[in-house]
C-alpha positions in Angstrom: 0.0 0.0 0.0 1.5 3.5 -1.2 1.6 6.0 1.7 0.8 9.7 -0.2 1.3 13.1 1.6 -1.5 15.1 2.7 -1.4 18.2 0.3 -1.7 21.3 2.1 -1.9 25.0 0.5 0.5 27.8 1.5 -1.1 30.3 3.3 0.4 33.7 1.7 2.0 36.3 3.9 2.6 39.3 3.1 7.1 39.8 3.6 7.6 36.2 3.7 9.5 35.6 0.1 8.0 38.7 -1.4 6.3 42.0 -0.7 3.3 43.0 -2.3 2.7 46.6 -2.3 -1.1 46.6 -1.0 -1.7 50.0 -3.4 -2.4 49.2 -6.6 -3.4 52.8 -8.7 -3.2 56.3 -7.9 -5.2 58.5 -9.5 -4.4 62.2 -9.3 -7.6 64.5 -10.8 -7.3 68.0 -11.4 -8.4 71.2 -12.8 -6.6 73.6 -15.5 -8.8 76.5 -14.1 -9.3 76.9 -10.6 -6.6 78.6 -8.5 -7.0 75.7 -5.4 -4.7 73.2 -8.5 -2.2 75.5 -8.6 0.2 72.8 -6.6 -1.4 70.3 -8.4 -0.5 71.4 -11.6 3.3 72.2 -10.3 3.5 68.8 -9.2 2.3 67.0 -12.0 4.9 68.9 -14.3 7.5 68.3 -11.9 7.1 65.8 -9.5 4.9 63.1 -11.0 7.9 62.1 -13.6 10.7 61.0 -10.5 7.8 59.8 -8.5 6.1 57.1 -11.5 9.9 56.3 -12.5 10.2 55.0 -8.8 6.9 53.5 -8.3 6.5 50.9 -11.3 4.6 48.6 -9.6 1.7 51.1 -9.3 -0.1 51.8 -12.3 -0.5 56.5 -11.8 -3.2 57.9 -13.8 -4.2 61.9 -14.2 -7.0 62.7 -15.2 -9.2 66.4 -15.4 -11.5 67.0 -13.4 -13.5 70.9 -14.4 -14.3 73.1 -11.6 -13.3 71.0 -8.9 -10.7 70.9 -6.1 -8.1 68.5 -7.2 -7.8 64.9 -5.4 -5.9 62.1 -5.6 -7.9 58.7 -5.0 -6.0 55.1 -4.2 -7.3 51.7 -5.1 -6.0 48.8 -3.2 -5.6 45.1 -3.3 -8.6 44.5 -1.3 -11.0 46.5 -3.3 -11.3 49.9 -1.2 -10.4 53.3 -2.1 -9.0 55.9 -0.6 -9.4 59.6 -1.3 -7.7 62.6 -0.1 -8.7 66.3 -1.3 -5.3 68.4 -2.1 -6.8 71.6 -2.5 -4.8 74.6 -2.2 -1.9 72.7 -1.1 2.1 73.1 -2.9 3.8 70.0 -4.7 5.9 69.1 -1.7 2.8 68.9 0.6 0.7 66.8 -2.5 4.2 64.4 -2.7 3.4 63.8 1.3 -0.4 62.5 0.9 0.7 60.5 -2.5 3.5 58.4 -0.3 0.7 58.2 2.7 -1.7 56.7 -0.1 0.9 54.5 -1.3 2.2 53.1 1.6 -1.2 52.3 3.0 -3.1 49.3 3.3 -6.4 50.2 2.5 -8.4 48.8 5.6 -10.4 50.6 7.7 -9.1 52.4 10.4 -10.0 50.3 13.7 -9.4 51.8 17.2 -7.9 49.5 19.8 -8.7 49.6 23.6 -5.9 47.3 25.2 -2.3 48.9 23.6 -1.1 45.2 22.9 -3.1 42.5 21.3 -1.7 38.9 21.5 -2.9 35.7 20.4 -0.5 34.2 23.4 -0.7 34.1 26.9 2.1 35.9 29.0 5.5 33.8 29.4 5.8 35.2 33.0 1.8 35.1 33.7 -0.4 37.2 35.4 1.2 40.4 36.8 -0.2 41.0 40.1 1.9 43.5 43.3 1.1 40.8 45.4 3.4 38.2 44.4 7.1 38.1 44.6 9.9 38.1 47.5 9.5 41.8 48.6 6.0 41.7 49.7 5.1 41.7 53.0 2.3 42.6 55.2 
């Protein structure tokens, strides 16, 4: 009687063997008119360039967008989108929110109430005052 393996899938992880950037399009929209893309437009001329050429793994669009305050919207991995308004803002400032869109993940934010979550248990246990040689009544 043969003995076969039991097949089990990998579980991917994000950093083990590869990283996967979790943003995968940035979309900067802007207007020719109004006097809020004025940083807009100065970074697109002059920033966008050196900041596609070292981001290839994120597909950049720009597109117009009349009579509206320019934004630049991220689409993730997981399906969700992120927008941020850049109104009135200069290219160094608009450079700023594009890293912050890149280098996030796209999940909701989620507040925590305990400052360290665990899935194990304590190596030394419970903390408690009460235990230990230097207590005394």
């Amino acid at each position: 009687m043969p003995v076969n393996a039991i097949r089990l899938v990998s579980k991917s992880q994000n950093g083990v063997g590869a990283f996967v950037l979790q943003c995968k399009r940035l979309e900067f929209n802007y207007c020719d008119w109004a006097g809020s893309s004025k940083g807009m437009n100065s970074f697109l001329k002059n920033v966008l360039p050196k900041f596609a050429k070292e981001n290839p793994q994120i597909e950049i669009t720009v597109a117009p967008r009349p009579h509206r305050h320019p934004i630049i919207r991220g689409e993730y991995i997981n399906g969700r989108e992120k927008v941020i308004c850049v109104a009135n803002l200069e290219h160094n400032q608009i450079l700023q929110k594009a890293d912050l869109l890149r280098n996030s993940s796209g999940l909701k934010l989620k507040r925590f109430n305990k400052p360290v979550k665990s899935e194990n248990q304590s190596v030394r246990g419970i903390y408690s005052p009460f235990h230990g040689a230097n207590w005394q009544i």
